[in-house]
N, CA and C of each residue as an Amber inpcrd file, in Angstrom:
protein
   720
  51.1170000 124.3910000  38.3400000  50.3120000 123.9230000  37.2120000
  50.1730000 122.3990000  37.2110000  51.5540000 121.7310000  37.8280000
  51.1700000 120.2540000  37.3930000  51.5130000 120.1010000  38.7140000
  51.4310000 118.8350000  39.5530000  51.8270000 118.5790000  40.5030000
  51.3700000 116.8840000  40.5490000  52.5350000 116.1190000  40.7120000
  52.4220000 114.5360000  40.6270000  52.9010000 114.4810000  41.8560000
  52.0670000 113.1670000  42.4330000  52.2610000 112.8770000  43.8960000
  52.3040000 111.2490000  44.2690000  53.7750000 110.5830000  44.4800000
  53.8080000 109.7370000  44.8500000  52.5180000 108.6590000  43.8340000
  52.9360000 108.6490000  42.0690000  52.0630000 108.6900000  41.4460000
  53.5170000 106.9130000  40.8130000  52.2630000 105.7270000  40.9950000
  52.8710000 104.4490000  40.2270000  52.0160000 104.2810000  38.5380000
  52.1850000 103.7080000  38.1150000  51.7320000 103.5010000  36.8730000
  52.6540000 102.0090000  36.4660000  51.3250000 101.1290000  36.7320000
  51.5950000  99.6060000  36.2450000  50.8470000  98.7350000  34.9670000
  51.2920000  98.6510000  34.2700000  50.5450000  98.0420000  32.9670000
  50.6650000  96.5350000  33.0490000  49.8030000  96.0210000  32.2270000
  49.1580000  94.0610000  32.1870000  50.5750000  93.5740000  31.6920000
  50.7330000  92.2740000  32.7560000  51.9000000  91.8660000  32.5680000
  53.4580000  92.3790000  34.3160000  52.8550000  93.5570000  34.8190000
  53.3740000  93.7440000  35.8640000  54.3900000  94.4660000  35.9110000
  54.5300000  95.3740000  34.6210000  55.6020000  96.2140000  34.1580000
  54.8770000  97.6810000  34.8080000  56.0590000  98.4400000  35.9610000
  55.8660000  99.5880000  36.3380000  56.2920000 100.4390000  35.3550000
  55.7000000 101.2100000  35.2730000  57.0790000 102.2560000  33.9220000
  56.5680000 103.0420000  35.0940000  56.1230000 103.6980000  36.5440000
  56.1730000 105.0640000  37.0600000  56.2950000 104.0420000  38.3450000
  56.8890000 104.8550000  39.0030000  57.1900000 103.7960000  40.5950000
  57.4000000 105.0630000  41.3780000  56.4590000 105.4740000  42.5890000
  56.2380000 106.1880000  43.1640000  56.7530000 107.8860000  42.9830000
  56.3900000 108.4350000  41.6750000  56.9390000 109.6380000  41.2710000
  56.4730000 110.6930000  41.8900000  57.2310000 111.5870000  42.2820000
  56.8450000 113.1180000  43.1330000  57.3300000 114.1580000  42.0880000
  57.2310000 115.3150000  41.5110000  57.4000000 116.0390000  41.0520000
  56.4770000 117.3080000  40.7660000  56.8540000 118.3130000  40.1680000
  55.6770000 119.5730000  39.9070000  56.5310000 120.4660000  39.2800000
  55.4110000 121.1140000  38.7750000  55.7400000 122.1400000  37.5280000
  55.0000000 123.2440000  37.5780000  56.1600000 124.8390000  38.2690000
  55.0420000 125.8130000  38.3060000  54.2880000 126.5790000  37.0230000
  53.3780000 127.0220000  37.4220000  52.6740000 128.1540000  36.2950000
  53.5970000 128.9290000  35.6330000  53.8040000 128.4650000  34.3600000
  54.8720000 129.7600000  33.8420000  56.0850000 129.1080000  33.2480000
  56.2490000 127.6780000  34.1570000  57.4180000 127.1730000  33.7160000
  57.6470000 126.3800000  32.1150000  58.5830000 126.5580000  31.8180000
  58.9830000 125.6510000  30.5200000  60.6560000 124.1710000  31.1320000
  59.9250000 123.4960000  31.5730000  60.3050000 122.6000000  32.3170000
  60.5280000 120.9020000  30.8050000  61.9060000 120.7190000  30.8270000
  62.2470000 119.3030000  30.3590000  62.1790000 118.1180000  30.9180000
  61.6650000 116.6990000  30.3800000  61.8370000 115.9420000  31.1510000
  62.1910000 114.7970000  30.4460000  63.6700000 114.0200000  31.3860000
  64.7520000 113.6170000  29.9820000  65.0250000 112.2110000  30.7060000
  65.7900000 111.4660000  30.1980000  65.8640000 110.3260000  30.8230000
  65.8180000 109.0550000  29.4200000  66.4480000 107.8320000  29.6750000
  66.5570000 106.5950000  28.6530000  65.2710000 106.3790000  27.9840000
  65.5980000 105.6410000  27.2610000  64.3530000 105.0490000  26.6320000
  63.9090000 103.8850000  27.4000000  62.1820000 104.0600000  28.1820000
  61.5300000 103.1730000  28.6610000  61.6280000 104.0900000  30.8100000
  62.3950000 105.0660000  30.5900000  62.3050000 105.9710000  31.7380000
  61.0630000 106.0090000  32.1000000  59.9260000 106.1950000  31.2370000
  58.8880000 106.6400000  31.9280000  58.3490000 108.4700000  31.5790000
  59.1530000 109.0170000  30.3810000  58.4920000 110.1280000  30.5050000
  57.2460000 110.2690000  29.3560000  57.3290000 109.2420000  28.4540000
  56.0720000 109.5040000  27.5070000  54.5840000 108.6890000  28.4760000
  54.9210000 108.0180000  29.6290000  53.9540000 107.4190000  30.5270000
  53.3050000 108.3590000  31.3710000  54.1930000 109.1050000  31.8510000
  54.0930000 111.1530000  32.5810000  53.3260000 111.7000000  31.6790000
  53.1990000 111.7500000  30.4730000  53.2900000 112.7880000  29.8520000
  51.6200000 112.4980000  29.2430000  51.0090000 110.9060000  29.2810000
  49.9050000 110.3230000  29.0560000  49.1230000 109.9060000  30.2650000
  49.8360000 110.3290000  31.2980000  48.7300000 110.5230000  32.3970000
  48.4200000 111.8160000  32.6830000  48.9950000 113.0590000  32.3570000
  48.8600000 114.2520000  32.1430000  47.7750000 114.1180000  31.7040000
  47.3560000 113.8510000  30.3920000  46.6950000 114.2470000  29.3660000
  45.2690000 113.3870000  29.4460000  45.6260000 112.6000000  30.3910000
  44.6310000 111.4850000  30.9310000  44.0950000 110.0360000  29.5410000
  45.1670000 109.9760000  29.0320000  45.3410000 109.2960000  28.2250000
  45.0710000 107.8070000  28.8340000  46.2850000 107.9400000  30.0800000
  45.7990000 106.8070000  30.9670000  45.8430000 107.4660000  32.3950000
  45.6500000 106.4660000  32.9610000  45.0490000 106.9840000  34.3280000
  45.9140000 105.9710000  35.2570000  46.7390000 106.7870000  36.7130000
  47.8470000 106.2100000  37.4670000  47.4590000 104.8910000  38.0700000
  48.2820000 103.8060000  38.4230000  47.5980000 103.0330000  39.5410000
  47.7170000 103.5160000  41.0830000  48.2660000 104.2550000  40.9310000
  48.3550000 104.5310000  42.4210000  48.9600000 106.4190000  42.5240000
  48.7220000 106.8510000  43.5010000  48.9610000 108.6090000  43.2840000
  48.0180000 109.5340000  42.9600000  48.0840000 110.7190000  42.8650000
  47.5240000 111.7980000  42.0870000  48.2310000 112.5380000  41.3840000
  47.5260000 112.7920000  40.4130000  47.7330000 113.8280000  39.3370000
  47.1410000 115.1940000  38.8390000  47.4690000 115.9240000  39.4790000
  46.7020000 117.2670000  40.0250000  47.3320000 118.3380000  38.4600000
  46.7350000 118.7830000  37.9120000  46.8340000 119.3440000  37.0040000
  46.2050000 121.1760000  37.1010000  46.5030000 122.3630000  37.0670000
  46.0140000 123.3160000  37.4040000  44.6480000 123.3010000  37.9200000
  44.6000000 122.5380000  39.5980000  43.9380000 122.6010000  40.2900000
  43.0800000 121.1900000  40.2260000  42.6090000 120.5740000  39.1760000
  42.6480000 119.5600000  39.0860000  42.7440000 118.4730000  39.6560000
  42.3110000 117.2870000  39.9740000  42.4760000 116.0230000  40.5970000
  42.2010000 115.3590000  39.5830000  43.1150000 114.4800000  38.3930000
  42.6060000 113.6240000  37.1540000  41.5600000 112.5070000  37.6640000
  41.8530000 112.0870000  38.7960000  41.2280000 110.9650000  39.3350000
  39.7840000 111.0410000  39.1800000  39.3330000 112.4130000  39.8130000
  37.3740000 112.8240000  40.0290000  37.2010000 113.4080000  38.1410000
  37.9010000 113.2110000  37.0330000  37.1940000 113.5050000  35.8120000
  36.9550000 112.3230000  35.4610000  35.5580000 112.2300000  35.2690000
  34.4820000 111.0360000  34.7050000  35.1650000 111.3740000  33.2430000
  34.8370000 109.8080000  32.9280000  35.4220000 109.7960000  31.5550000
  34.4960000 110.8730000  30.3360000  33.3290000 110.6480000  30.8690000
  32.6730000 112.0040000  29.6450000  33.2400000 113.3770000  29.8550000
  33.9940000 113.6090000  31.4100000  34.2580000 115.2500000  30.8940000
  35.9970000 115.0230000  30.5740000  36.4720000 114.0720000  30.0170000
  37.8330000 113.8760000  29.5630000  37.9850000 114.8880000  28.5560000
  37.0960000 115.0750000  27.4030000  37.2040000 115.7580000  26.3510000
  37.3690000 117.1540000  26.4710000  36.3310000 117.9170000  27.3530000
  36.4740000 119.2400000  28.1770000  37.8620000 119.6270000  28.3750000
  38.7380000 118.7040000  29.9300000  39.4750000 118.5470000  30.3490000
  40.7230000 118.5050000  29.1330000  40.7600000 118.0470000  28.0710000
  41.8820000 117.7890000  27.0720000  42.0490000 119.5240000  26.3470000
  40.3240000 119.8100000  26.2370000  40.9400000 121.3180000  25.3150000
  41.5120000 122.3160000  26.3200000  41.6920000 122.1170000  27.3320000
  42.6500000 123.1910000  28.0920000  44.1800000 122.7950000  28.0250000
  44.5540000 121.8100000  27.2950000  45.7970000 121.0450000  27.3180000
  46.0400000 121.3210000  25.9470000  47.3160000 121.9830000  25.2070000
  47.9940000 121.5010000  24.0910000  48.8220000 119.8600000  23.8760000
  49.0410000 119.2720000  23.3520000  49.3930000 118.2420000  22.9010000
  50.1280000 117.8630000  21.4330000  51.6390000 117.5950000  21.6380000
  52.7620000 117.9700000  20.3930000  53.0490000 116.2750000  20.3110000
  53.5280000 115.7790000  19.2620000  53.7850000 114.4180000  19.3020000
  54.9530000 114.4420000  18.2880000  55.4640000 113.0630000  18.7460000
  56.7470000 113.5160000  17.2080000  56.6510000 112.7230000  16.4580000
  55.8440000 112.0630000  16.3200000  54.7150000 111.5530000  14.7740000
  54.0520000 112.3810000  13.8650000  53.6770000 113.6800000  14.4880000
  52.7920000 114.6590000  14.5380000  51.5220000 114.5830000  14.3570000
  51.3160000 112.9020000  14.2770000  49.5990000 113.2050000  13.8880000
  48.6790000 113.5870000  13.1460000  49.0060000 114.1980000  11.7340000
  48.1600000 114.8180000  11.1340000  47.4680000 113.9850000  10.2480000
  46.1920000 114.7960000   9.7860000  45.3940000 113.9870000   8.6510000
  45.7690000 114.2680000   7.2810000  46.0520000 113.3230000   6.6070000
  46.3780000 113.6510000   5.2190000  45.5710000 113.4650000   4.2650000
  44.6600000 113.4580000   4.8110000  42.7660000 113.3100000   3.4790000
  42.6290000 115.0300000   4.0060000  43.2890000 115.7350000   3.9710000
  42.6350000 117.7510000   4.6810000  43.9550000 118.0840000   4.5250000
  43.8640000 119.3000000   4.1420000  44.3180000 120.8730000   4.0860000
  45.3820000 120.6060000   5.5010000  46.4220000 121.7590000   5.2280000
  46.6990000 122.0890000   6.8790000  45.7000000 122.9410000   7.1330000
  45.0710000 124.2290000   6.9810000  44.3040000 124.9960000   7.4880000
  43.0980000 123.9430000   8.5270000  42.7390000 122.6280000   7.9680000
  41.7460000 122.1580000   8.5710000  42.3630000 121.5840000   9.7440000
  43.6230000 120.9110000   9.0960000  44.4090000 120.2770000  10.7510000
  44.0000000 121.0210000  11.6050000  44.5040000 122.1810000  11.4780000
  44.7770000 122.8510000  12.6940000  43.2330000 123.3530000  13.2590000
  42.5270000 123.5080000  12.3730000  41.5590000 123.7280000  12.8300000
  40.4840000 123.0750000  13.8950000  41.0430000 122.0050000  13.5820000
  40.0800000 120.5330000  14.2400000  39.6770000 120.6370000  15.7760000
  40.6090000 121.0490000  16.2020000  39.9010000 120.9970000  17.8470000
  38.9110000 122.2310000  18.0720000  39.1260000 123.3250000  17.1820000
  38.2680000 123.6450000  17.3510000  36.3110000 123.3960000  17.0380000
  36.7970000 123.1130000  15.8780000  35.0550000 122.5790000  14.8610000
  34.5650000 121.5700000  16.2390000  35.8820000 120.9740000  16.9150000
  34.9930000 119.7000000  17.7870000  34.8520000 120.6510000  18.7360000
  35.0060000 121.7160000  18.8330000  34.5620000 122.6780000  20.5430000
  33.0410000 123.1870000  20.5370000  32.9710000 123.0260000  19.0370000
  32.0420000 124.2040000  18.4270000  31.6020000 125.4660000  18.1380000
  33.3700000 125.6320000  17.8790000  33.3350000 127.5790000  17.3960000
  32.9820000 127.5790000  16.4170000  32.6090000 129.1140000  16.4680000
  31.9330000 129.7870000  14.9040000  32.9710000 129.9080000  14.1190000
  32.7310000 128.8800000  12.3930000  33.4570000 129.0170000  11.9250000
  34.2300000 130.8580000  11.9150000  33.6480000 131.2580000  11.4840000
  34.9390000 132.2200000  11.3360000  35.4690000 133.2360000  12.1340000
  35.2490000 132.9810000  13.8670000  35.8830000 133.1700000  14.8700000
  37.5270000 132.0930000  14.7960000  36.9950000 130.7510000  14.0730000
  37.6810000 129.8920000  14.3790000  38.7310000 130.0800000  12.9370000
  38.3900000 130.6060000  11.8810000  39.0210000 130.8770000  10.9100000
  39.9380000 131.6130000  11.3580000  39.9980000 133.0150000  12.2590000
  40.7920000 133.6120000  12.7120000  41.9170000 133.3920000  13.6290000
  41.0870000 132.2900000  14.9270000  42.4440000 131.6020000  15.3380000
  43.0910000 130.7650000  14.4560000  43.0290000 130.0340000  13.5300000
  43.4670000 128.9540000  13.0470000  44.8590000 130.1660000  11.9470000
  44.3130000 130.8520000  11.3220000  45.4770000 131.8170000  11.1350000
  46.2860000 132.4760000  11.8420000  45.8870000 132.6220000  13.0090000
  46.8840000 133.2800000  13.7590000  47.8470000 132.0350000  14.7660000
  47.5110000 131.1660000  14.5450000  48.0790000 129.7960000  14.6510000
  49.2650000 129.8890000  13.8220000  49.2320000 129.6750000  12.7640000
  49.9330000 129.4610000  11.8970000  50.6910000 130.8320000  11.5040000
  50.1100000 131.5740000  11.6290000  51.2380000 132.5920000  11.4550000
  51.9160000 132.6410000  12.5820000  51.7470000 131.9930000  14.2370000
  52.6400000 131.9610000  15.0250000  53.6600000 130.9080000  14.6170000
  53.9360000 129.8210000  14.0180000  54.4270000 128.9190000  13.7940000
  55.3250000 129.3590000  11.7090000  54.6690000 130.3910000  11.5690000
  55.5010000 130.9510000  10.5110000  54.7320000 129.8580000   8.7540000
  54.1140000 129.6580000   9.1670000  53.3370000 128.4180000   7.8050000
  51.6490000 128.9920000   7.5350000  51.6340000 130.6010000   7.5410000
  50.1430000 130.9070000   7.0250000  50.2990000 130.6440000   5.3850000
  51.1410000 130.7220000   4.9240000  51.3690000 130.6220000   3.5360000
  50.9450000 129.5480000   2.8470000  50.8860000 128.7270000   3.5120000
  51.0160000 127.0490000   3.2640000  49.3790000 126.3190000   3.9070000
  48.7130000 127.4640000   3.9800000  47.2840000 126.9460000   5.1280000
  46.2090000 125.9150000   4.2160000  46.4180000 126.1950000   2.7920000
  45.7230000 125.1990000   1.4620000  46.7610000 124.1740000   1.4240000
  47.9490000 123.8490000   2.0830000  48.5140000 122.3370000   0.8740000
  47.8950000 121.4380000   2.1050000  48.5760000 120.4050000   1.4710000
  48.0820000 118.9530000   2.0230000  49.6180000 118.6080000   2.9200000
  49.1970000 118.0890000   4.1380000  50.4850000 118.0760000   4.9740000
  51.6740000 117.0230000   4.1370000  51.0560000 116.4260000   3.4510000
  51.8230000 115.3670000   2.7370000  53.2870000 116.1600000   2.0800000
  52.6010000 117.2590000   1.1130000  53.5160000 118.2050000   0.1870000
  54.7450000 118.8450000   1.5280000  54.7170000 118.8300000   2.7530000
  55.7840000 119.4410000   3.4430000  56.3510000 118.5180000   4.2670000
  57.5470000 119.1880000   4.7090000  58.8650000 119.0460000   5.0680000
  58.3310000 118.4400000   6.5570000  59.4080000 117.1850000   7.1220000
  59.0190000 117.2680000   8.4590000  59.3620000 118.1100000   9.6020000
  60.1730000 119.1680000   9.0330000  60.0720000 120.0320000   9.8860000
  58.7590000 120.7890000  10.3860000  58.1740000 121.1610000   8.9440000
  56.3830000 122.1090000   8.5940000  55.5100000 121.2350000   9.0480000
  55.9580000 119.7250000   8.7490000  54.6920000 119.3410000   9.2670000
  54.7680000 119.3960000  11.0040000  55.7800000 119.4530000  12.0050000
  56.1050000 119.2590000  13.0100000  55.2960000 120.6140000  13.3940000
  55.2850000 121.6670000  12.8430000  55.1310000 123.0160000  13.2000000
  53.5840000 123.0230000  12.9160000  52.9910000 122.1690000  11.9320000
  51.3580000 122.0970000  11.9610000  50.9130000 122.1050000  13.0670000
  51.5970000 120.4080000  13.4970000  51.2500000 119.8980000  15.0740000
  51.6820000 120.9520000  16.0870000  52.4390000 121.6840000  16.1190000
  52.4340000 122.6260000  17.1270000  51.1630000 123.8380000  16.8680000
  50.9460000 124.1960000  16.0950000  50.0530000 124.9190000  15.4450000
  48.4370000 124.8450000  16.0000000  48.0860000 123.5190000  16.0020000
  46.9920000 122.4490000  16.5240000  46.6300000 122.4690000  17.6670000
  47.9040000 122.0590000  18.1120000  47.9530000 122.1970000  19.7330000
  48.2200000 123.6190000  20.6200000  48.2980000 124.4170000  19.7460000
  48.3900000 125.8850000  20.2350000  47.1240000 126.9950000  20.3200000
  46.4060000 126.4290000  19.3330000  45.4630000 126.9020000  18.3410000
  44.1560000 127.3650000  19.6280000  43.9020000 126.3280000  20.3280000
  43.1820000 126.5980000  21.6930000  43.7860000 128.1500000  22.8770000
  45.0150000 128.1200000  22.6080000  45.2220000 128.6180000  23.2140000
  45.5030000 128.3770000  24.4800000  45.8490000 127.3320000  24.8510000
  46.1730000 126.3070000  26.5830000  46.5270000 127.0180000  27.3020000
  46.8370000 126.7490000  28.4480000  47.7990000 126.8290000  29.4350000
  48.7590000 126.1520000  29.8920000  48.6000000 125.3290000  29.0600000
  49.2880000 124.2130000  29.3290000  49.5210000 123.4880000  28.4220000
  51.1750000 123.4290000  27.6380000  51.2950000 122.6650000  26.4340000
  52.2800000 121.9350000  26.6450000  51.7480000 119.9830000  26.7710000
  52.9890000 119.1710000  26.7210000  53.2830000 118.0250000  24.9580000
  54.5610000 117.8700000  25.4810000  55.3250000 117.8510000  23.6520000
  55.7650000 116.3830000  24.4100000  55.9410000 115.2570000  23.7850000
  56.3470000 114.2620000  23.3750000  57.7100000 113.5770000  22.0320000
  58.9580000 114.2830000  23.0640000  59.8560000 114.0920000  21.6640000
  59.9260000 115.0700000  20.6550000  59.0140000 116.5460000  20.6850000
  58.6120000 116.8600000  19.5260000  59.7410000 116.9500000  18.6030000
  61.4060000 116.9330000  18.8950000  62.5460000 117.2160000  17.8610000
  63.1170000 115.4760000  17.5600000  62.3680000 114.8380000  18.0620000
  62.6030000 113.5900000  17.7920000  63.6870000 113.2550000  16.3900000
  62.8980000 113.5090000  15.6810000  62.7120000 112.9750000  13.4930000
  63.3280000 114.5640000  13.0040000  64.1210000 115.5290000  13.6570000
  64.3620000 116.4880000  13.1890000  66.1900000 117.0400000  13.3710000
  66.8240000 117.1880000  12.5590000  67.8820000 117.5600000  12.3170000
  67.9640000 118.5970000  13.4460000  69.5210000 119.1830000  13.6740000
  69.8270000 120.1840000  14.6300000  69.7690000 121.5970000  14.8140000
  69.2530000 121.7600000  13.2020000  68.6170000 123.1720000  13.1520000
  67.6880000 123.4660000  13.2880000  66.5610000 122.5860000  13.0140000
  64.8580000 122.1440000  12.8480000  64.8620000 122.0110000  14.4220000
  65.3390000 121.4280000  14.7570000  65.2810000 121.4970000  16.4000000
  65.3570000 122.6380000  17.0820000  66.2270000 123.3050000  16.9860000
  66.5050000 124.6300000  17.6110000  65.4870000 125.3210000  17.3840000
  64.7050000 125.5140000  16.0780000  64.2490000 126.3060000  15.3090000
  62.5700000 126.0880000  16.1760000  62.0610000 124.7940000  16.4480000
  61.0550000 124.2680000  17.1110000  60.8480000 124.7450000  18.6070000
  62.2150000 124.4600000  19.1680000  62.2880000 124.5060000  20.6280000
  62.0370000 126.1330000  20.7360000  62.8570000 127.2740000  19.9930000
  62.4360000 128.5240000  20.0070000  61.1470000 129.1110000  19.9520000
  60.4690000 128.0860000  19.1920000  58.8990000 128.7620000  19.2340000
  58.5140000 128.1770000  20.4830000  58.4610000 127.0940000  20.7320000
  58.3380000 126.4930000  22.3100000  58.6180000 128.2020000  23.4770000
  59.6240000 128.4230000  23.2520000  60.4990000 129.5370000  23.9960000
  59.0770000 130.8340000  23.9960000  58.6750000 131.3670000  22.7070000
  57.9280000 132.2590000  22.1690000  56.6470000 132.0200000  23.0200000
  56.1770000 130.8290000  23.4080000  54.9760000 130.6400000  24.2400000
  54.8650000 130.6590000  25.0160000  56.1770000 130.2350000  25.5260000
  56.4020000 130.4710000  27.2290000  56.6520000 132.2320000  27.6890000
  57.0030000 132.5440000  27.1210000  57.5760000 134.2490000  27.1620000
  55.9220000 134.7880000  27.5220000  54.9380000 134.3140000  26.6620000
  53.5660000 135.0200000  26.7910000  52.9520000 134.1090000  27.8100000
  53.2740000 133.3890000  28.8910000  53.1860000 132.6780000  29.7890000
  52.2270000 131.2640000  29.6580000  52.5380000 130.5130000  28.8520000
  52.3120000 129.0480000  28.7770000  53.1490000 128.1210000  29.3900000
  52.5660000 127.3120000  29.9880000  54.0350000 126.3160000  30.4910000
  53.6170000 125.1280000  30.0570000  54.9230000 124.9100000  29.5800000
  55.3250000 124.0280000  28.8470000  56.3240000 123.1210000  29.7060000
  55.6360000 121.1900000  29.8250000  56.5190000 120.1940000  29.9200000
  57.2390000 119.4270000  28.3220000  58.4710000 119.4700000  28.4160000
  58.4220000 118.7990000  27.0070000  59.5620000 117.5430000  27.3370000
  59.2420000 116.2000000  26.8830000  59.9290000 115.0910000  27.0430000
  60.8990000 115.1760000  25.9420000  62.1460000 114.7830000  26.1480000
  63.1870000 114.8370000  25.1340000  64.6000000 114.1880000  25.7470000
  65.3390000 113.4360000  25.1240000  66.6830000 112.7610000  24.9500000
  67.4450000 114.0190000  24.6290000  67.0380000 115.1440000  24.1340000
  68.0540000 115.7010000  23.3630000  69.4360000 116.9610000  24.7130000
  69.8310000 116.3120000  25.4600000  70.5450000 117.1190000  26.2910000
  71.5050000 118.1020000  25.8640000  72.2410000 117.7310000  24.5640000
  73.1010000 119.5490000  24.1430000  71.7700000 120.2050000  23.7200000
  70.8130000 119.8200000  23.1390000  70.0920000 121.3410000  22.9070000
  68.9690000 121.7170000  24.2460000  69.3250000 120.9190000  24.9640000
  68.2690000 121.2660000  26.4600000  69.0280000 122.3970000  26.7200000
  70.6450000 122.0510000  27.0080000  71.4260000 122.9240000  27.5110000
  71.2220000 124.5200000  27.1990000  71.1290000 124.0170000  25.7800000
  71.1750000 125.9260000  25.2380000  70.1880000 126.8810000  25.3590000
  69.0340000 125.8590000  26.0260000  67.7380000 126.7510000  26.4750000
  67.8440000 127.3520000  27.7190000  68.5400000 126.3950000  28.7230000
  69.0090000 127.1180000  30.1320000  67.5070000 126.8050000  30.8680000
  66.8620000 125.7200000  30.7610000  65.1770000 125.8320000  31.6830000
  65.9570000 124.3740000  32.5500000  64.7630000 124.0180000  33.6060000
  64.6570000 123.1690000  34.6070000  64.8840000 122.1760000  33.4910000
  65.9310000 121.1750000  34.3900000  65.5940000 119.8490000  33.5810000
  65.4520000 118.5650000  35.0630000  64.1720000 117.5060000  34.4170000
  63.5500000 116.4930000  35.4520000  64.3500000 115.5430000  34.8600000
  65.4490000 114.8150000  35.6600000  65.7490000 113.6860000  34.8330000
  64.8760000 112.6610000  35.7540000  64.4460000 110.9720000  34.4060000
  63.5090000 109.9320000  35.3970000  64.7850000 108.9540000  34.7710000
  64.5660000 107.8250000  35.8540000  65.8560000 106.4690000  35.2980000
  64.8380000 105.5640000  36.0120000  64.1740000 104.6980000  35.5940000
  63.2650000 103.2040000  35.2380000  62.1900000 104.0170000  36.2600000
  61.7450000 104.9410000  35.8390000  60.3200000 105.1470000  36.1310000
  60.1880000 106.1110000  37.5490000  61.7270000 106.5330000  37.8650000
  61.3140000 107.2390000  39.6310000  62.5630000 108.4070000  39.2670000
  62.5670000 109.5130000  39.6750000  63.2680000 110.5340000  39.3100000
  65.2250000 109.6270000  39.7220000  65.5240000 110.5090000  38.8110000
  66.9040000 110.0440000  38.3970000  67.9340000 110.6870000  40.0530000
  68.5100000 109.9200000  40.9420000  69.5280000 110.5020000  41.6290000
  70.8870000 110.8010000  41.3500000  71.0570000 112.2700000  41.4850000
  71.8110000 113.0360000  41.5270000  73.2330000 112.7350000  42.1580000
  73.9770000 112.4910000  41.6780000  75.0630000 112.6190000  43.2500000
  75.7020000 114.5190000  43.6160000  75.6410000 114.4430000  44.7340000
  76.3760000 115.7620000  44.8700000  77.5000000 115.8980000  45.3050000
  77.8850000 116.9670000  44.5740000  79.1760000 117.2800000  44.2190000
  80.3450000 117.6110000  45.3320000  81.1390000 116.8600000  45.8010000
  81.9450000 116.6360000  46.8600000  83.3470000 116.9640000  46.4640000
  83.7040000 118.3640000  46.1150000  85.4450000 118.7740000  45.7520000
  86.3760000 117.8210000  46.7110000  86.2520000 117.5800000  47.8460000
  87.1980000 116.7520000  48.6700000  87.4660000 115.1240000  48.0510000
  86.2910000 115.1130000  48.0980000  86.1880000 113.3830000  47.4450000
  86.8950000 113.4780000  46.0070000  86.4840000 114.5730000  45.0440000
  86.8140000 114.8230000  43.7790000  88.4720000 114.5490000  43.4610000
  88.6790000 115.6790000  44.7900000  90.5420000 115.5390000  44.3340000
  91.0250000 114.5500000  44.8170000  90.5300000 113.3740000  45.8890000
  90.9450000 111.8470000  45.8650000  91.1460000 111.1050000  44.9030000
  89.4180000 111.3000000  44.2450000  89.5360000 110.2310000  43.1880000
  91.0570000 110.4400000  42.1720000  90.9140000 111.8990000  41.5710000
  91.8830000 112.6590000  40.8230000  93.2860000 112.2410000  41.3330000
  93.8220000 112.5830000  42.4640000  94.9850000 111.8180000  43.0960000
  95.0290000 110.3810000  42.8970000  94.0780000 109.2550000  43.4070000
  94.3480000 108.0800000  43.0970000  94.0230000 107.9220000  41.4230000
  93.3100000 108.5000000  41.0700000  93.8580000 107.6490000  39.8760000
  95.1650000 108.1390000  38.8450000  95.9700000 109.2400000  39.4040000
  97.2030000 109.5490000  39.0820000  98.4890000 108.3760000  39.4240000
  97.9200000 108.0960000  40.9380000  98.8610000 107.2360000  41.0760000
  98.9470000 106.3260000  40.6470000  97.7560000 105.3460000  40.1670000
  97.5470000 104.2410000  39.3950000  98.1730000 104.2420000  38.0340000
  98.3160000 105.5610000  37.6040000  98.6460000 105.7660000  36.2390000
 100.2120000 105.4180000  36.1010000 100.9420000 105.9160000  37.6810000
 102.3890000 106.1470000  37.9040000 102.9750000 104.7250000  37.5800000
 101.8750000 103.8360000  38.8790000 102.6090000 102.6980000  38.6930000
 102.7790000 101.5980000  38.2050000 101.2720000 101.8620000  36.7260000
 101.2620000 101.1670000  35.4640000 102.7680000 101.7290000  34.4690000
């Protein structure tokens, strides 16, 4: 589904945040991608979306080459993409029912083809109840679940999240990442950027770590070397 290739990304001023990145993400997968702040994965995650565009590399997206989309068919190119933020984005002059509705009215579905996804949106995300308030009146958990809602609402193949448990307590998190889980099960794949490593853990998916912009190295795991270190630093201990 995604496939980055030896892909830099340099911004004014001479700051790399991507320095020759290789990576990919198959069809199907629900794949993390974790790393410090200033790593480079909300920079991944906006050349995806063609937000910006690499200085150097490709960015091949289910079949895709971002490079050959002229900026007029960007918009095309975006409604096959979900998109989660942990701001969430919403408008607070509208309804949630309209939030969520929005990408579609800009596709130009019939309203009430589009009435129907936009409920079944939200009843995937558990907030049909709530489709008249104003995002203002809810919780940032609900409103987090709008924005998933929004970005689901198309129906993608492809849904990437930005932090989405960012601003959210450890239950609200879990509770988020599970519906994440729920989409992938009906085969969406999902990249999602996140710091949060105990609750990566409990999902059990691929995790990409990046460290200043180029995938994070690993050391591997050497039992021989292990019980050295373990021995010397026993002895050090002895003869303090």
């Amino acid at each position: 589904m995604i496939r980055i290739e030896e892909v830099t990304k340099r911004y004014p001023g001479g700051h790399d945040a991507l320095k020759g990145l290789s990576l990919h993400v198959e069809k199907g997968e629900m794949v993390f991608v974790t790393g410090h702040s200033g790593a480079g994965k909300s920079t991944l995650l906006r050349l995806i979306a063609l937000i910006d565009r690499p200085t150097g590399g490709q960015v091949i997206v289910d079949g895709q080459n971002t490079r050959r989309i002229t900026r007029r068919k960007i918009p095309a190119y975006r409604r096959q993409i979900g998109m989660v933020f942990q701001d969430h984005k919403l408008l607070y002059d509208r309804p949630v029912f309209d939030n969520v509705a929005l990408p579609l009215i800009i596709a130009g579905l019939d309203h009430r083809e589009a009435g129907r996804k936009v409920r079944a949106a939200l009843d995937q995300v558990s907030l049909l109840h709530k489709e008249k308030q104003s995002p203002e009146t809810l919780s940032s958990g609900e409103q987090q679940r709008v924005g998933i809602a929004r970005a689901i609402v198309s129906r993608p193949k492809l849904l990437i999240a930005d932090e989405p448990t960012g601003n959210l307590d450890p239950d609200l998190s879990l509770e988020v990442m599970r519906i994440f889980r729920r989409f992938n099960e009906v085969g969406v794949t999902l990249l999602i950027a996140s710091h949060d490593i105990a609750l990566i853990d409990q999902l059990g998916c691929r995790r990409i770590a990046l460290a200043d912009g180029a995938l994070e190295v690993q050391r591997e795991e050497d039992p021989v070397a292990e019980y050295v270190e373990r021995l010397e630093a026993e002895q050090e201990r002895e003869r303090w």
